[in-house]
Structures are given as structure tokens and as C-alpha cells.
Rosetta silent file (secondary structure, phi, psi, omega in degrees, C-alpha in Angstrom):
SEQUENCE: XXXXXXXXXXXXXXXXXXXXXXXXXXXXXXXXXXXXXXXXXXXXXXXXXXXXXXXXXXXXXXXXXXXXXXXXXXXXXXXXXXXXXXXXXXXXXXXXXXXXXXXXXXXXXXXXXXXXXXXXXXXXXXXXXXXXXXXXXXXXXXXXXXXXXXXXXXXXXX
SCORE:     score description
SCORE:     0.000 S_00000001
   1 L     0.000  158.154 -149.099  124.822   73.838   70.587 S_00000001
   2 E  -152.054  119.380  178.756  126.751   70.891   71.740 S_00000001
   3 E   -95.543  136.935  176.318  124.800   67.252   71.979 S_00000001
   4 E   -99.379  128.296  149.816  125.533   65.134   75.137 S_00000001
   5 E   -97.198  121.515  178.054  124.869   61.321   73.969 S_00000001
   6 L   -29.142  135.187  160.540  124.410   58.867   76.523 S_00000001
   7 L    77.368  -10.723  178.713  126.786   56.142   76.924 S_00000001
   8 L  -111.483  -66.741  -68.639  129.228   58.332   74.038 S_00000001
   9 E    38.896 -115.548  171.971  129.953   61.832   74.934 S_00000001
  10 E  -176.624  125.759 -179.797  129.348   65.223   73.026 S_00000001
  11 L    78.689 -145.382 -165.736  130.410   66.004   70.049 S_00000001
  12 L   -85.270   -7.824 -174.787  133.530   64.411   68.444 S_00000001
  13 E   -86.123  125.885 -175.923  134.638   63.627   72.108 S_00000001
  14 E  -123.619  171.533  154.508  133.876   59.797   73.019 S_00000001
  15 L   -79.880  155.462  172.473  134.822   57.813   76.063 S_00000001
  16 E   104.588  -55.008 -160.313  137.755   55.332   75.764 S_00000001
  17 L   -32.858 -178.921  172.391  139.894   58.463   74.503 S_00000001
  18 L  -118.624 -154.353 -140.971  143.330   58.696   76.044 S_00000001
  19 L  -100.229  -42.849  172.558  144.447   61.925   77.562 S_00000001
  20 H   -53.197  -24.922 -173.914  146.410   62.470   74.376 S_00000001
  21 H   -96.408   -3.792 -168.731  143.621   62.015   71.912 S_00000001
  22 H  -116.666  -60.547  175.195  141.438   64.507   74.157 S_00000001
  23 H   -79.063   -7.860  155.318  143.713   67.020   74.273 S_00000001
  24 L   -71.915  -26.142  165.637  144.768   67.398   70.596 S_00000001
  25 L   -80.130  -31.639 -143.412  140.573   68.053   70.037 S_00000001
  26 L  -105.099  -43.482 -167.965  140.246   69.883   73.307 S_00000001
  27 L    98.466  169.124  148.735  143.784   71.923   73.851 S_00000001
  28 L   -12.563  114.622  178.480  145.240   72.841   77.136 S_00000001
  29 L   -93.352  177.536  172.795  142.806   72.657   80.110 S_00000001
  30 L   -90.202   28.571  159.127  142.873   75.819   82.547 S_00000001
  31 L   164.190  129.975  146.982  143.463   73.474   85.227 S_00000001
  32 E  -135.953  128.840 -159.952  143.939   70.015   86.647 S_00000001
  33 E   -83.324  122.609 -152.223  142.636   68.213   89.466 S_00000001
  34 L   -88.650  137.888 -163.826  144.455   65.621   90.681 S_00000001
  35 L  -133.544   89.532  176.152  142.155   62.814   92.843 S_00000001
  36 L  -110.761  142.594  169.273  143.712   59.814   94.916 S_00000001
  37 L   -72.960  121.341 -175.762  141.932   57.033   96.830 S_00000001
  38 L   -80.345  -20.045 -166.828  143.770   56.922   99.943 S_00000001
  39 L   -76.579  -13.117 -176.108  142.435   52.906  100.289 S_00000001
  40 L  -147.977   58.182  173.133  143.675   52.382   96.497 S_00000001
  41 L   -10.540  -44.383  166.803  146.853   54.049   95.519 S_00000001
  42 L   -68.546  -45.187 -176.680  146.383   52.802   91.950 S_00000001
  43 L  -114.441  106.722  175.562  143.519   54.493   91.589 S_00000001
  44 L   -80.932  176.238  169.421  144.098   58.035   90.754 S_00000001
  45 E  -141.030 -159.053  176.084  142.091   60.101   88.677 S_00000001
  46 E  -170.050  135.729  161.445  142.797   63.327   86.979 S_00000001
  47 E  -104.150  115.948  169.933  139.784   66.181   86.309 S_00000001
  48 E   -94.217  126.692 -178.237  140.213   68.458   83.450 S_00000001
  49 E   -93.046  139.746  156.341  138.611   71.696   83.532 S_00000001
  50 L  -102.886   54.259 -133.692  137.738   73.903   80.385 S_00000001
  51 L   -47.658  -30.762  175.944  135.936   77.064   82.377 S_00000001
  52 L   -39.668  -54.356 -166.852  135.650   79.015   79.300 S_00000001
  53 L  -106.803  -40.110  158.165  133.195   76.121   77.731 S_00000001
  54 L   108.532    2.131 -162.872  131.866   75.165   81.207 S_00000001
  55 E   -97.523  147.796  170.772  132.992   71.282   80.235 S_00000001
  56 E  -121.381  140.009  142.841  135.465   68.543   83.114 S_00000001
  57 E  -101.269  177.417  168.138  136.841   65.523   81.931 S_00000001
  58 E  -120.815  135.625  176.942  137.661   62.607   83.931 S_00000001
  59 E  -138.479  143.813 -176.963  140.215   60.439   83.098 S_00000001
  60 E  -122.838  128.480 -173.960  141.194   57.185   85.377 S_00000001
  61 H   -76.330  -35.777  165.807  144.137   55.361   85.977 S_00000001
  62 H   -48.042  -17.295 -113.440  142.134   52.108   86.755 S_00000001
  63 H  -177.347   16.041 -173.474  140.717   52.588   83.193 S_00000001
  64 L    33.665   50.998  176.946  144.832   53.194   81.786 S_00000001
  65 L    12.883   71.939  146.983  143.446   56.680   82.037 S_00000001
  66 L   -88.146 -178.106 -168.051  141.067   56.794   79.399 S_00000001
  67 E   -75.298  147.276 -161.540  138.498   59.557   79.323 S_00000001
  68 E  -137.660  -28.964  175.905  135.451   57.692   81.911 S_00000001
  69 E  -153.080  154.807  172.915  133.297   61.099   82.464 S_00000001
  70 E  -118.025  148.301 -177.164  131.945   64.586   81.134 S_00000001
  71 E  -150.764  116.076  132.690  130.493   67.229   83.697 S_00000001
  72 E  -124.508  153.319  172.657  128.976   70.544   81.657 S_00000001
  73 L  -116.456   15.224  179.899  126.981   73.499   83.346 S_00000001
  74 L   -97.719  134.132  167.465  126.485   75.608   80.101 S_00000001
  75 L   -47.579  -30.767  174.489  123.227   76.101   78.695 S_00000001
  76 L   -67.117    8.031  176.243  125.182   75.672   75.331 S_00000001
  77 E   -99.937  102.945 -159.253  124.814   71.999   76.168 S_00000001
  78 E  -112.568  152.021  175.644  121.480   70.229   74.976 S_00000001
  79 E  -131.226  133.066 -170.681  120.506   66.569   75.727 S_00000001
  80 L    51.270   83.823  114.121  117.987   64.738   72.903 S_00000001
  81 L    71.604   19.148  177.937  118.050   68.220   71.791 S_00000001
  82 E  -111.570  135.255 -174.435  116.397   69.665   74.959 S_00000001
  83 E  -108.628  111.001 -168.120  118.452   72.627   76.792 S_00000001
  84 L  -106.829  -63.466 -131.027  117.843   70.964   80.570 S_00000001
  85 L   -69.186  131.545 -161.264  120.344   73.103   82.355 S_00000001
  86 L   109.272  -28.712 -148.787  118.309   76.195   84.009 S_00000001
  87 L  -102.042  146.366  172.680  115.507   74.480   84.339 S_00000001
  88 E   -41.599  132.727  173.779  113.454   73.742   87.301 S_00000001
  89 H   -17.006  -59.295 -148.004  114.006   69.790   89.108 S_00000001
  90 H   -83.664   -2.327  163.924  110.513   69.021   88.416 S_00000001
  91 H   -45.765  -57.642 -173.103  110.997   70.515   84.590 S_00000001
  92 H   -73.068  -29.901 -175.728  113.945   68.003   84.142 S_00000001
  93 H   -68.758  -30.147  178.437  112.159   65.177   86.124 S_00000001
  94 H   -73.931  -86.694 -170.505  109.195   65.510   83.715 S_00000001
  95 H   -45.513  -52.950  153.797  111.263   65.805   80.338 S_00000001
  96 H   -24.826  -55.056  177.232  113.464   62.493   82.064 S_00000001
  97 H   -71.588  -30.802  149.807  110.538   60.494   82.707 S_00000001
  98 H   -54.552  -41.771  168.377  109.497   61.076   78.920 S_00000001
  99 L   -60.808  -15.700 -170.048  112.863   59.462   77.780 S_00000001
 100 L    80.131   -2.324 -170.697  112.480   56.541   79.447 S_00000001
 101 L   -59.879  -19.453  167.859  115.863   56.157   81.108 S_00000001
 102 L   119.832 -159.567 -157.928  115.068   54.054   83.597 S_00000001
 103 L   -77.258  162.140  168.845  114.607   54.455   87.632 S_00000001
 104 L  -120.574  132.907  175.713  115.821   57.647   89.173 S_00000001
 105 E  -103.764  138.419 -171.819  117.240   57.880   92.560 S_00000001
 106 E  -126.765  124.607  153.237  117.480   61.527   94.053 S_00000001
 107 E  -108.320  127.755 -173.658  119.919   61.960   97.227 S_00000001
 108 E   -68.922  128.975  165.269  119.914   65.046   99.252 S_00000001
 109 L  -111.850   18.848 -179.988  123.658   66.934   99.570 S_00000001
 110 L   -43.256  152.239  135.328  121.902   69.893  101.563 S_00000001
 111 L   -78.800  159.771  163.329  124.505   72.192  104.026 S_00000001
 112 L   -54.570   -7.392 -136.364  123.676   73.805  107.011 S_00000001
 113 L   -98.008    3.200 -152.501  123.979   76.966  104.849 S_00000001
 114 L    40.783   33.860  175.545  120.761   76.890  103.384 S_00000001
 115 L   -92.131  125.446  179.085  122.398   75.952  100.364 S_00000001
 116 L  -114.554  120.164 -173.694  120.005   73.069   98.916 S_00000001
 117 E  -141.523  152.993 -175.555  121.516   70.814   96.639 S_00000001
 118 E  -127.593  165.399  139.687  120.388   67.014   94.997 S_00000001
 119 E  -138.177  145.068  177.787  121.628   64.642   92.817 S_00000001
 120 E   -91.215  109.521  175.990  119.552   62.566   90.179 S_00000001
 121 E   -98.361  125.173  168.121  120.976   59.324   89.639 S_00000001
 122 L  -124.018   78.718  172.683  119.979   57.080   86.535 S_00000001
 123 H   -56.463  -30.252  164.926  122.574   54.161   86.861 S_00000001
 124 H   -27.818  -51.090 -158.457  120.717   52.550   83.821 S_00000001
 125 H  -119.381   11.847 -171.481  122.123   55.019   81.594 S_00000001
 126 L    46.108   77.516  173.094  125.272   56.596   83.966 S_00000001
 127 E  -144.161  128.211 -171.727  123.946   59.767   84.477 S_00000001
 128 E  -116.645  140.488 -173.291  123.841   62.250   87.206 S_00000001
 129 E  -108.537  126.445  161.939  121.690   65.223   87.342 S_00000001
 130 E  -120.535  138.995  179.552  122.802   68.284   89.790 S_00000001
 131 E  -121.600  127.215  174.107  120.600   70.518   91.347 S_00000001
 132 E  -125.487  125.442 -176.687  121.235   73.303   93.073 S_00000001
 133 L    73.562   28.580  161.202  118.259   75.452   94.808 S_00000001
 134 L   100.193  -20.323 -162.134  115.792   73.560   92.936 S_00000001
 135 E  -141.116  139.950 -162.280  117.433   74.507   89.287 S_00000001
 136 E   -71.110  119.386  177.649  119.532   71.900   87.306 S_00000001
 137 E   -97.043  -35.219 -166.195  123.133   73.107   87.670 S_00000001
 138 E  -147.458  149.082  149.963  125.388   70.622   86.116 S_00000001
 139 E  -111.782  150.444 -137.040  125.118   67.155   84.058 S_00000001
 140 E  -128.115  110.695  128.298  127.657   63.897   85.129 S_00000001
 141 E  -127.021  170.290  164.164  127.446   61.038   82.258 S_00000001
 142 E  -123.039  165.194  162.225  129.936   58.173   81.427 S_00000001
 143 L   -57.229  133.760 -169.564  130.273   55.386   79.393 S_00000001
 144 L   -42.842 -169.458 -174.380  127.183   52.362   80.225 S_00000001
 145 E  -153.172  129.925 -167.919  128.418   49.651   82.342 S_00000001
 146 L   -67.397  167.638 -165.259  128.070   45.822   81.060 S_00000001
 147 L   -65.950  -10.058 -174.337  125.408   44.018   82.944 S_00000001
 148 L  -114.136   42.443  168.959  127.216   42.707   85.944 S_00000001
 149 L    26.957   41.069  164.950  128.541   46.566   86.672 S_00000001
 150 L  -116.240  -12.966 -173.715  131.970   45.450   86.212 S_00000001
 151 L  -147.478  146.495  174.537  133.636   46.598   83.656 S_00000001
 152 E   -48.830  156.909  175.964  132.881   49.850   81.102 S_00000001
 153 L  -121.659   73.092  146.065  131.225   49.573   77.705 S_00000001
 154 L     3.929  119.034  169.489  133.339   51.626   75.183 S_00000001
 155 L   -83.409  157.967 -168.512  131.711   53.333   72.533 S_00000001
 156 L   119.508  -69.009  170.346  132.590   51.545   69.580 S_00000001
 157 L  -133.675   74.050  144.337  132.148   48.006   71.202 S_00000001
 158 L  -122.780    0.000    0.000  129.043   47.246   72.453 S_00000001
């Protein structure tokens, strides 16, 4: 099992890495997606997929493309030592609301398709919850954000 920490990463993997320092722990990803803001040329992004381990990174050029986010959808992932992924919404909203994390905002991303899908937002702690059909498909965190939501909080120095 593989611990997601808030505001850190998972595992030996922190925010703040560089691309280089991620990929000597991580290896080779099986793929990467390249992201540009057409209104802000400078800021690219780059996603790295691992499909094998079910883990993305994000790395940002705004951010001298350090690592800025983790996305896993494997069960082999537990957060505070709870295996959320699988689990019904109101499972995870219930085990969430024990933590304390602060407010949650839920926005609908339904299709016409009858494909139903949310996301749980806790900007407190930079964390996104995805649901698809009702059962938690994927978890989004980053590094906090200082108090005036301008600039990242590193682990290491806060």
C-alpha cells in the first residue's frame, strides 16, 4: 500500500521535485501529455502517466516545472490509511467529513451519455475527489497554497 499525504505526496515522491529527480525514483513514464494555455504560452504543463501503477504526475512550467500534482485510481493507494477508491460518494463524504479537511464543494461533469460524473473539491487542503457513477474513481492532490492563494507551499518549507 502506497500513502497519499496531503500537501506532500506518496511515498518518497514530494512536490517541488524536478522532472529529473522524479524520474530517477519513478523511471520512464508510458506516456506524456503535453498541455498548453492558448491565453499563456508560458504556461505549459506536462502529465506523466505510469498505467501499470495507475499514478499521473504534473509538472508545470510556471512552477520551473517542478512536480505540482498526483492523480491515482488504484485501490493500492490509501489516504490516512483508509482505501477510499471503490467506495461509494457518500462512503468517502462520510470518512472526509471525519478528517476535518475543511468545506467541500461538489460540481457536476455529467454527459448526455448517462455517464454521471462529480468532482469533490477541498481547496483547504488541494484535493479533488472523482466520481464516476456514484463510486470514487480517481484522487487529484497538490502541494497547499500560502494564504493569499498565490504562490505554492513546498514540502520542506512551510
Amino acid at each position: 500500500m502506497k500513502n497519499i499525504e496531503l500537501g506532500k505526496g506518496v511515498d518518497n515522491i514530494q512536490f517541488g521535485m524536478t522532472r529529473e529527480e522524479f524520474k530517477k525514483i519513478m523511471g520512464e513514464p508510458d506516456e506524456i501529455e503535453v498541455m498548453e494555455n492558448e491565453d499563456l504560452p508560458e504556461d505549459k504543463s506536462e502529465a506523466w502517466h505510469y498505467d501499470e501503477i495507475e499514478l499521473s504526475a504534473s509538472f508545470d512550467q510556471m512552477e520551473d516545472w517542478r512536480l505540482t500534482s498526483l492523480a491515482v485510481s488504484s485501490d493500492e493507494y490509501t489516504f490516512e490509511g483508509i482505501d477510499l477508491i471503490g467506495l461509494s460518494q457518500q462512503e468517502v463524504m462520510d470518512q472526509i467529513e471525519m478528517m476535518d479537511l475543511g468545506d467541500i464543494s461538489i460540481e457536476e461533469l455529467s454527459d448526455e451519455e448517462d455517464n454521471s460524473q462529480q468532482i469533490a473539491t477541498l481547496l483547504e487542503v488541494s484535493l479533488n475527489l472523482w466520481f464516476d457513477n456514484g463510486i470514487l474513481s480517481e484522487i487529484q492532490w497538490g502541494p497547499y497554497w500560502d494564504d493569499d492563494e498565490e504562490e505554492l507551499i513546498w514540502p520542506g518549507e512551510e
